[in-house]
C-alpha positions in Angstrom: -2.3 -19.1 5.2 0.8 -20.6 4.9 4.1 -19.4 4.3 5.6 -20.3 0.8 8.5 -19.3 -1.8 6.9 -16.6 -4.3 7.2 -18.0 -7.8 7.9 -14.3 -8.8 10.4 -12.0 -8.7 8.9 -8.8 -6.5 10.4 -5.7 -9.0 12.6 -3.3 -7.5 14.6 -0.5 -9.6 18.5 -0.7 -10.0 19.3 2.4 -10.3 22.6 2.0 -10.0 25.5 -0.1 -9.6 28.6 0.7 -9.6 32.3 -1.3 -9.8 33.6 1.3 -7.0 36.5 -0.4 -5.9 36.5 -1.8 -2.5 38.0 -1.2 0.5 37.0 -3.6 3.0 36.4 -1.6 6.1 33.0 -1.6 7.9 30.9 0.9 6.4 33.3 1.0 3.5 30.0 0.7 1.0 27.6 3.8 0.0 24.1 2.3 -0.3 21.5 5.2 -0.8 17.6 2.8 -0.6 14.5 4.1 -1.4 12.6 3.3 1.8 13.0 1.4 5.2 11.7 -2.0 3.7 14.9 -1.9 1.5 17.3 -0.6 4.4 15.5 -3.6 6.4 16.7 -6.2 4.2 20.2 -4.1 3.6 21.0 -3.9 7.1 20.4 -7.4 7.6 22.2 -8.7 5.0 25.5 -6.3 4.8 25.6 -5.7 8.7 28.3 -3.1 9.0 29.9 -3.4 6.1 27.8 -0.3 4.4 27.0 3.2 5.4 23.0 2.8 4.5 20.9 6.1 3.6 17.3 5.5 3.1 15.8 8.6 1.0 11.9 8.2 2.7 12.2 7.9 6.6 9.3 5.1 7.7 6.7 8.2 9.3 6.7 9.6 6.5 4.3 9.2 3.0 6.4 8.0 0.4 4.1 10.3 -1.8 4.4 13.3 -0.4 8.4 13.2 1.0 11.1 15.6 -0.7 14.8 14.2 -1.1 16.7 16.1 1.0 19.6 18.9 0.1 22.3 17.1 2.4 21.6 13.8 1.2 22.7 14.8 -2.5 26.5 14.5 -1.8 25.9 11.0 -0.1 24.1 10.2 -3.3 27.3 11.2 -5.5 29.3 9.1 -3.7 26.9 5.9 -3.5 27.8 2.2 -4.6 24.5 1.7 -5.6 21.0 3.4 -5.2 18.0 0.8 -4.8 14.5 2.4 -4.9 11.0 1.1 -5.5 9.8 1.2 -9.0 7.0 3.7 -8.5 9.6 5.9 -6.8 11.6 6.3 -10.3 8.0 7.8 -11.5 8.5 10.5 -8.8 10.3 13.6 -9.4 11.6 14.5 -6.2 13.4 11.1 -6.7 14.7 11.6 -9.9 15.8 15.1 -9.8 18.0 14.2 -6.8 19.6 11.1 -8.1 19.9 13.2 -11.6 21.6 16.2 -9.1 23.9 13.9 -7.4 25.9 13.3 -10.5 26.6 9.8 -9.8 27.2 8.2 -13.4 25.1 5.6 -14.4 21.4 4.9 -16.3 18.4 4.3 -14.4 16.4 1.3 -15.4 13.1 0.8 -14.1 10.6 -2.4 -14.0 6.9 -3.4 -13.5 4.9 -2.5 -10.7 5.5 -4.0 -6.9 3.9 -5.6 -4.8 3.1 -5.3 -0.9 6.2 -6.1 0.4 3.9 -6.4 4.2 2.8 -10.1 2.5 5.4 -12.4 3.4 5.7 -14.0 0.1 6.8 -10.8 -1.6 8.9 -9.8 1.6 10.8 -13.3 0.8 11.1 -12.5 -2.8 12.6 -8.9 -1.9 15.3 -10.5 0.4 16.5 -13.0 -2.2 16.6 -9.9 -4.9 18.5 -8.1 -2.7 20.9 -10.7 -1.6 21.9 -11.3 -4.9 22.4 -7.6 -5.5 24.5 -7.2 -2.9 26.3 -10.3 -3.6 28.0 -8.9 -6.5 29.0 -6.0 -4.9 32.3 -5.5 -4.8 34.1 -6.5 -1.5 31.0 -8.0 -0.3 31.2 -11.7 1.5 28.9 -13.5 -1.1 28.7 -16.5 1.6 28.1 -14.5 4.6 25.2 -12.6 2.4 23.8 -16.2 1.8 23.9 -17.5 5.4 22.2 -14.0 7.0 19.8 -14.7 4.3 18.7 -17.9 5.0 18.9 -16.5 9.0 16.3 -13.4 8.3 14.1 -16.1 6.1 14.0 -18.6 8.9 13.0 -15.4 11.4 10.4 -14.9 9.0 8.7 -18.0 8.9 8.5 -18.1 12.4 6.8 -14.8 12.3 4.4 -15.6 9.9 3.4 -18.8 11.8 3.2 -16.5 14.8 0.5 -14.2 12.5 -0.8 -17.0 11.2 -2.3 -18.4 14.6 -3.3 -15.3 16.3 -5.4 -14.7 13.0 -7.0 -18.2 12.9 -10.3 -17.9 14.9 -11.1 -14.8 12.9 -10.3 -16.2 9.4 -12.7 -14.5 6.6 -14.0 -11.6 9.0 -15.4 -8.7 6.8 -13.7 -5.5 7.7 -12.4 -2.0 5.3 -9.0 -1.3 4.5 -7.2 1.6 3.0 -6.2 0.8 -0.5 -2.6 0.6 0.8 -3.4 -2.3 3.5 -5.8 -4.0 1.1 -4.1 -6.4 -0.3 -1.5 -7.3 3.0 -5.2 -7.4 4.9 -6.5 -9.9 2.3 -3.1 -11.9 2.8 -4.3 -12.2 6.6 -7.2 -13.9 5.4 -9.6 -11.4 6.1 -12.8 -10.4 3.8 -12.1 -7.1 2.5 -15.7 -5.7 1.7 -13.9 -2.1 0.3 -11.3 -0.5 0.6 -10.3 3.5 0.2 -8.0 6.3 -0.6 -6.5 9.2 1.5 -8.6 11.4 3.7 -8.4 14.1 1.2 -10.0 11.5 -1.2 -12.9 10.7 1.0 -15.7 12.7 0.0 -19.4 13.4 1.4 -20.5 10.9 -1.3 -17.8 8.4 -0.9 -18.0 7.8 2.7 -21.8 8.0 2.4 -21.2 4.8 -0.3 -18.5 3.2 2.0 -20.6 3.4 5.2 -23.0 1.9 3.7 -21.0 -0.7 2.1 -20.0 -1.7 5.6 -23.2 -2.0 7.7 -24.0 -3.9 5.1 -21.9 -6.3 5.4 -21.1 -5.8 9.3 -17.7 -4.9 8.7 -15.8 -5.2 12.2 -13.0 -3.1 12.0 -11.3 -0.3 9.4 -7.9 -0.3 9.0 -6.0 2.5 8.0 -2.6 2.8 6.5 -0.3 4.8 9.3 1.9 6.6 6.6 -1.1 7.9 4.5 -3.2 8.6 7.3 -3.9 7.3 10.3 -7.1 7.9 11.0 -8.7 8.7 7.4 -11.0 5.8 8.6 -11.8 7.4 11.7 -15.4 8.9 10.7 -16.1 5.6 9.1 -15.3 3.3 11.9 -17.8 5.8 13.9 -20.5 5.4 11.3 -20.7 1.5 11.0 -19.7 0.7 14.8 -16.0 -0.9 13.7 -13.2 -1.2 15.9 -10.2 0.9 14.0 -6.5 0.2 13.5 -3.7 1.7 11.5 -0.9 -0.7 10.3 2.3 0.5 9.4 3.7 -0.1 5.6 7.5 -0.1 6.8 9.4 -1.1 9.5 11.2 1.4 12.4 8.2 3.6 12.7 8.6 2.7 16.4 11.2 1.6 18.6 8.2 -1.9 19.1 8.8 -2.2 15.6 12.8 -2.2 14.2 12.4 -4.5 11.4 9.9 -6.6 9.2 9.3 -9.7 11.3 8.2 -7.2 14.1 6.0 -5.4 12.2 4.5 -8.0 10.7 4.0 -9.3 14.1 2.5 -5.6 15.6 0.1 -5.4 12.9 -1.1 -8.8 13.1 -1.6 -8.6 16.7 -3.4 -4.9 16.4 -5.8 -6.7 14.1 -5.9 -9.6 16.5 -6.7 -7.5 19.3 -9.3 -5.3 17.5 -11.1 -8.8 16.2 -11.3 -10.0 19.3 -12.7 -6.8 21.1 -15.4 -7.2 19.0 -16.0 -10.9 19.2 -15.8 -10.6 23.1 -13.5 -12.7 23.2 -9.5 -12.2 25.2 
């Protein structure tokens, strides 16, 4: 694996983006984000200069989290609202952002990637930097040099990855649909991958057990915000070690940004490789 500049742009929705006029305190600027990946890069980028409210908090499902009634009036107020594209298909989303009043069109673009691959988590951070360059009162320069700060950290963190994952490179192992392709990234062999626990029926987990003794998968990974241990009964079936990587950053104190938790899954997988391969 090795890290590289994404020759696409990873979509995000703009939902809006306003010419409030600035005031140059810290924390002078309303940013309302759609999850922690985005207040990741925000925080990094505009330091204190904006008051940052992420609408999903990182333990929680993205799918299955309501807006809050005390967040509308921050909403209102905001600067500019940044959510995922798939979360301008979810009504929670838009009802609250259509409640708070805040004038402005929201546009919406293709689907997005994992932003867990480093390639797409590069991409995000350049899309965003611009963004928030043309904010207004916003230090365009200082934007640019944090950037190229959080970039470097991520490099290094990949190369980190990249290393612990070498002696394992192509192992088979399962992966919830929402690690798949991150887990491919890692260059492991995904053999299957699956849904929710409330999507795992008698007949599918039959199929997907025996999809992975099979191929001797050596560990299922589950996806912490959609369940963390949907692949429990399957791990138990085929004899895998079992992990759950996180999607977003600060759903531990181990974990505050993206270059940690790029790091703490890598090295869960790590360990749970080398458990089975008997090796330290």
């Amino acid at each position: 694996m090795k890290l590289r500049d994404a020759a696409f742009a990873v979509p995000l929705v703009i939902a809006l983006l306003l010419p409030f006029p600035a005031q140059g305190a810290p924390g002078s600027l309303r940013i309302v984000v759609g999850t922690e990946l985005i207040a990741d890069i925000a925080r990094d980028l505009l330091g204190d200069s904006a008051r940052i409210l992420t609408l999903v908090p990182a333990s929680s499902c993205p799918g299955h989290h309501d807006v809050r009634a005390t967040d509308i009036a921050f909403i209102g107020k905001a600067d500019a609202i940044i959510i995922h594209e798939w979360q301008g298909r979810q009504k929670p989303i838009a009802d609250a952002i259509r409640a708070a009043g805040n004038p402005g069109t929201p546009s919406s673009v293709g689907p997005a990637p994992s932003w867990l691959i480093p390639e797409n988590q590069v991409a995000a951070s350049r899309n965003l930097a611009a963004v928030f360059s043309a904010l207004p009162g916003v230090d365009a320069k200082r934007v640019e040099d944090k950037l190229a700060q959080r970039l470097g950290r991520i490099a290094k963190a990949v190369a980190a990855c990249e290393k612990a994952l070498v002696p394992y490179a192509g192992s088979p192992v399962m992966a919830s649909l929402m690690q798949a392709d991150f887990v491919r990234r890692l260059g492991m062999r995904v053999i299957a991958d699956y849904g929710r626990a409330e999507d795992l029926s008698p007949g599918s987990l039959m199929r997907l057990t025996e999809a992975g003794k099979k191929a001797g998968a050596l560990v299922v990974i589950d996806n912490l915000q959609s369940g963390a241990e949907a692949g429990v009964p399957l791990a138990g079936e085929i004899g895998a070690a079992h992990v759950a990587f996180s999607n977003f950053p600060r759903f531990m104190e181990a974990a505050p940004d993206y270059e940690t938790l790029l790091r703490y899954n890598c090295d869960l997988l790590a360990a749970a490789l080398g458990k089975k391969a008997g090796t330290p």
